[in-house]
C-alpha positions in Angstrom: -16.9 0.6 6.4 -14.4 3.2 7.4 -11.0 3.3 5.6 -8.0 2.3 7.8 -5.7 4.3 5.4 -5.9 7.9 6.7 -4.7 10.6 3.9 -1.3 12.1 5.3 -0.5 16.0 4.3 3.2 16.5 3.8 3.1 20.8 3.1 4.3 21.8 -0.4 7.4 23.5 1.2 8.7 19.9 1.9 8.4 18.6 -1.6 9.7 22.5 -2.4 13.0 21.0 -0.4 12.5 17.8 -2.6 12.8 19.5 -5.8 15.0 21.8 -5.0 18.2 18.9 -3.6 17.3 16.2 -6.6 17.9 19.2 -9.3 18.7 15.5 -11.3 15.7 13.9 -10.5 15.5 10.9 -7.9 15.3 6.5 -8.2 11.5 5.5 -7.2 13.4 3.8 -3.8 14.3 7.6 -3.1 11.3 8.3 -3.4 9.6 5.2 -1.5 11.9 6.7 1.3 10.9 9.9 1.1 7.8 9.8 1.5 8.3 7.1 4.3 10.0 9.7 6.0 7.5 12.4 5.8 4.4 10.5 6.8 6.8 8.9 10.3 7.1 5.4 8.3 3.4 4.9 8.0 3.4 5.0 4.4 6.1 2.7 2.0 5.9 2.9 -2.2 6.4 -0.5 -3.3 6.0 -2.1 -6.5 2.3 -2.6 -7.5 3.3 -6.4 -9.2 4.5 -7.1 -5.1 0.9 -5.9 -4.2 -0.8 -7.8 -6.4 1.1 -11.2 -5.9 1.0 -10.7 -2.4 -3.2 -10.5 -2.9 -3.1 -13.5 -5.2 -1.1 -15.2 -2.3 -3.9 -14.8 0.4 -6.5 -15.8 -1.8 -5.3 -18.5 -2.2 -4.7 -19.7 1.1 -8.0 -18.1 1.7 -9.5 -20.8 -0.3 -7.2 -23.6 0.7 -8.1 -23.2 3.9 -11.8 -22.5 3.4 -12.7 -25.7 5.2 -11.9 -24.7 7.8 -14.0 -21.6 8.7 -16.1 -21.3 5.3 -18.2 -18.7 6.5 -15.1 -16.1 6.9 -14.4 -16.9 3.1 -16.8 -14.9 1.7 -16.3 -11.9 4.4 -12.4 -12.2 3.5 -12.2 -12.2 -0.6 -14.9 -8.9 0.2 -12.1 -7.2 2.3 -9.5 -8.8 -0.7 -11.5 -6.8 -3.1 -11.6 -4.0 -1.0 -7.9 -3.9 -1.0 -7.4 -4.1 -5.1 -9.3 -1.0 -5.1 -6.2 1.0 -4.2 -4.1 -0.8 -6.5 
């Protein structure tokens, strides 16, 4: 199965710039938004907990409505799994 995800390269001058303006350092939303704008909003940071409960969510509803279609269930908690992986 191909990834959906392509890699993104953001060149080292731009995280050059990054250092260079947060002598400080920088929050993780900074960040988050940073890198949002340097990939043209195809990538967001967001809390890994969020990920996870958002996972937990599905599967759930995956097996609550299993009745329904049961032979997507075990296609779906495969592409589920396939997710975690990047957590």
């Amino acid at each position: 199965m191909e990834s959906i995800v392509k890699d993104r390269f953001i060149p080292k001058e731009e995280f050059s710039m990054l250092l260079f303006n947060m002598l400080d350092g920088m929050s993780t939303h900074s960040l988050s938004m940073w890198v949002k704008s340097k990939t043209e909003e195809e990538f967001v940071v967001v809390p890994r907990e969020f990920c996870v409960m958002t996972i937990e969510f599905f599967e759930l509803m995956a097996f609550k409505n299993a009745h329904k279609v049961p032979e997507v269930l075990q296609e779906t908690l495969r592409e589920f799994e396939t997710i975690r992986k990047y957590l």
